[in-house]
C-alpha positions as CSV (number, residue, x, y, z in Angstrom):
1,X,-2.1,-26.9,-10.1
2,X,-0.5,-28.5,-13.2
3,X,3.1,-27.7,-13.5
4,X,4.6,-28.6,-16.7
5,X,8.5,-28.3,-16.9
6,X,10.2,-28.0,-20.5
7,X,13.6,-27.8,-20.5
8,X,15.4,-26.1,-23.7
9,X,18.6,-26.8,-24.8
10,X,21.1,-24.8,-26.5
11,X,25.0,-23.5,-26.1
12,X,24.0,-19.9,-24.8
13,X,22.5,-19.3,-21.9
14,X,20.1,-16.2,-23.8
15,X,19.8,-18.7,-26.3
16,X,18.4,-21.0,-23.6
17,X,16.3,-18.2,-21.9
18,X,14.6,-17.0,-25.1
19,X,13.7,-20.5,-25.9
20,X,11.6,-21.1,-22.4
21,X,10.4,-17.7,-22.7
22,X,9.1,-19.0,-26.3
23,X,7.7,-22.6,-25.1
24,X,6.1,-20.8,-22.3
25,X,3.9,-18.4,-24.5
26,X,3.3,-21.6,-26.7
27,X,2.0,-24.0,-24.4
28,X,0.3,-20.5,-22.7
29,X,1.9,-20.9,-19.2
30,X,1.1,-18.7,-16.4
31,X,4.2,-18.3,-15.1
32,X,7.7,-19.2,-16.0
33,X,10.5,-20.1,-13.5
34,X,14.0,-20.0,-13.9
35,X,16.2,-22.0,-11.4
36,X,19.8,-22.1,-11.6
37,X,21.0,-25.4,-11.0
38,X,23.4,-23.9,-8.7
39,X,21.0,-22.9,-6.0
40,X,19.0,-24.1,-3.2
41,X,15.9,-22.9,-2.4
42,X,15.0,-23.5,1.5
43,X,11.4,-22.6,1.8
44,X,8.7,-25.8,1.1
45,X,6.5,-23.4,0.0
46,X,8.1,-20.9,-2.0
47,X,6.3,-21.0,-5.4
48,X,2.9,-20.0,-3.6
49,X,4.9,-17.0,-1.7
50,X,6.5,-15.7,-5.4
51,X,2.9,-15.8,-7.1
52,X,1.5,-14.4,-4.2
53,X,3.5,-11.4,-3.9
54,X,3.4,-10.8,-7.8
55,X,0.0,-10.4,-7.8
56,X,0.6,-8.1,-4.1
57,X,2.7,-5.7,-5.9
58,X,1.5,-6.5,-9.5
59,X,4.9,-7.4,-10.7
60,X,5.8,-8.7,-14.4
61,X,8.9,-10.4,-12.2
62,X,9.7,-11.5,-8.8
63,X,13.6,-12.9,-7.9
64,X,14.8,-14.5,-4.9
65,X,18.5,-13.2,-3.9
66,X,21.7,-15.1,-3.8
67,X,25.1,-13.9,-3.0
68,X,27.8,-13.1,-5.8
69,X,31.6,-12.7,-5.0
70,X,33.0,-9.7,-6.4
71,X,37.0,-10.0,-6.0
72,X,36.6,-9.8,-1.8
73,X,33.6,-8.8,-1.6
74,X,30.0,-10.1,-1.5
75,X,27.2,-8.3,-3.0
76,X,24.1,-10.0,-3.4
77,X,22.5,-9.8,-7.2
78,X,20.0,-7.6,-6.8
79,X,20.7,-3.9,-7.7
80,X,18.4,-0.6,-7.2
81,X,18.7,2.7,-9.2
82,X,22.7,1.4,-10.1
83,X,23.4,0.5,-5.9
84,X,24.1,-3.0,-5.1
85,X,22.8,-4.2,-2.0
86,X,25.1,-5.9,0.8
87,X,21.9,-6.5,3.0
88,X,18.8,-7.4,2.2
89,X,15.4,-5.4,3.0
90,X,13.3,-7.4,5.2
91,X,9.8,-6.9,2.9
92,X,9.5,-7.3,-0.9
93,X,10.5,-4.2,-2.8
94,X,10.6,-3.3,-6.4
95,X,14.0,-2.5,-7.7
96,X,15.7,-1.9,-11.2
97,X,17.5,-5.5,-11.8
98,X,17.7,-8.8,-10.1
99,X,19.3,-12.4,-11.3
100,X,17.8,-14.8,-13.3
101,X,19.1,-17.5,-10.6
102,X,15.6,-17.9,-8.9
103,X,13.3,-15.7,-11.0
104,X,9.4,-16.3,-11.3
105,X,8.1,-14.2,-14.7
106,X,4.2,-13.7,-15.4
107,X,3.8,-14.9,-18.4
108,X,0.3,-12.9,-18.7
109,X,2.4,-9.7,-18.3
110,X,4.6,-10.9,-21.3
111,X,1.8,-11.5,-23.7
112,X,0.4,-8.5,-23.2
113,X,3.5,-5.8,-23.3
114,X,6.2,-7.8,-24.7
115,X,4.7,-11.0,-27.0
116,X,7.7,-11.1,-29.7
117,X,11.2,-12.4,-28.7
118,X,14.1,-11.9,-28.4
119,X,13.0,-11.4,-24.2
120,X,17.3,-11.9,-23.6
121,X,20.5,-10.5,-24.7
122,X,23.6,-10.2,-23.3
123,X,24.4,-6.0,-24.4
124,X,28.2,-6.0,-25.5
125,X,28.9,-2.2,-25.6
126,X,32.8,-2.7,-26.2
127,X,34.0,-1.5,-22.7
128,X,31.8,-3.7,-20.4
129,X,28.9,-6.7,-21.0
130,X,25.5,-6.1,-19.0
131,X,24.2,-9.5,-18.2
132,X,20.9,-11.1,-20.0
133,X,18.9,-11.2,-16.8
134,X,19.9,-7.4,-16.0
135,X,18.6,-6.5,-19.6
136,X,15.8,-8.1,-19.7
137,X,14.7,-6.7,-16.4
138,X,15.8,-3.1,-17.8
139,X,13.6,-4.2,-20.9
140,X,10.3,-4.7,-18.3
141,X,10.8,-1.8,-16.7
142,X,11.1,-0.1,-20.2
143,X,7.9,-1.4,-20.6
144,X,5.9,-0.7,-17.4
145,X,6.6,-3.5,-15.5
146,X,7.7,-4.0,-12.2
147,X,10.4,-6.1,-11.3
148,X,9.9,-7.5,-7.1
149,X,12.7,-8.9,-5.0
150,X,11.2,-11.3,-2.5
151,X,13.7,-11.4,-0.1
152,X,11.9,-13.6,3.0
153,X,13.1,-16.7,0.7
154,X,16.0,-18.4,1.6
155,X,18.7,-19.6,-0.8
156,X,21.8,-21.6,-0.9
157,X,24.2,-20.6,-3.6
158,X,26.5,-23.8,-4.4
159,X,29.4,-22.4,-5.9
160,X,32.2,-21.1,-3.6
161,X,30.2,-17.5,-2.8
162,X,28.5,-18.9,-0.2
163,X,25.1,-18.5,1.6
164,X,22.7,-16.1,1.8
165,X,21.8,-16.2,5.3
C-alpha cells in the first residue's frame, strides 16, 4: 500500500527505462509501472486489476492497449506471433509484444530470471529498428516469462492517433 514513484532522467528513452528498472530492484519494488505521459488511463481502479491479473495468468508483464497510427491505418500496439491486432480480445491474453505506454512489470519475476541490466535496447539491425519495449518483452519471453495484455482497461492516447474505445 506504499507506492513510491522515482522518476529517472536521461536523453534516451532505454536509457531512461533501464534506469527505473535499476532503482526498482534497488529500493526492492514489487512492481514497476511505466506510464507514458501521453495517455489516459480511465479506470479508478486499474492498478489493483493489472496486479490482479498478473498473478491470474502468472505474468512477468501486463500492458494496457492504446492505438498507434500507421500511415492510414490504426493498429493498436499490441502484437501476437508477428499479427497486429486491429480489435481487441475481450479477456486478458498472453501475446508475444506489447507497448511500454501503460506496462505494469513484476519486479519479483525480474530478480529472479533477469537480475543484471541492460532490461532495454532499441535493436538496430541496419534495415529496420525494433523498439525497446518490443525487445524487452521478446527478452521475457526468452526467458520464460509471459507477457499479458489486459485489454478491459480503457485508455486515452493524446497525441493525434486517437482513442482506444
Amino acid at each position: 500500500h506504499d507506492l513510491k514513484l522515482h522518476f529517472p532522467s536521461g536523453p534516451y528513452i532505454s536509457l531512461s527505462r533501464n534506469n527505473a528498472m535499476r532503482e526498482a530492484l534497488r529500493w526492492g519494488a514489487d512492481w514497476l509501472f511505466f506510464w507514458d505521459d501521453d495517455t489516459q488511463i480511465k479506470d479508478g481502479g486499474f492498478f489493483n486489476v493489472m496486479k490482479d491479473t498478473a498473478y491470474r495468468y502468472d505474468a512477468a508483464i501486463v500492458g494496457l492497449a492504446y492505438r498507434l497510427g500507421i500511415s492510414d491505418e490504426i493498429i493498436f500496439n499490441v502484437a501476437d506471433k508477428g499479427i497486429h491486432y486491429r480489435e481487441l480480445p475481450t479477456e486478458p491474453k498472453e501475446v508475444d509484444a506489447l507497448g511500454t505506454g501503460c506496462m505494469l512489470i513484476n519486479m519479483a519475476w525480474i530478480r529472479a530470471n533477469w537480475p543484471k541490466p541492460p532490461y532495454f535496447n532499441v535493436i538496430n539491425n541496419e534495415i529496420d529498428a525494433t523498439p525497446e519495449d518490443w525487445g524487452f518483452c521478446s527478452e521475457v519471453k526468452k526467458r520464460g516469462g509471459k507477457v499479458v495484455l489486459e485489454p478491459r482497461i480503457k485508455t486515452v492516447h493524446w497525441k493525434i492517433v486517437g482513442l482506444t474505445f
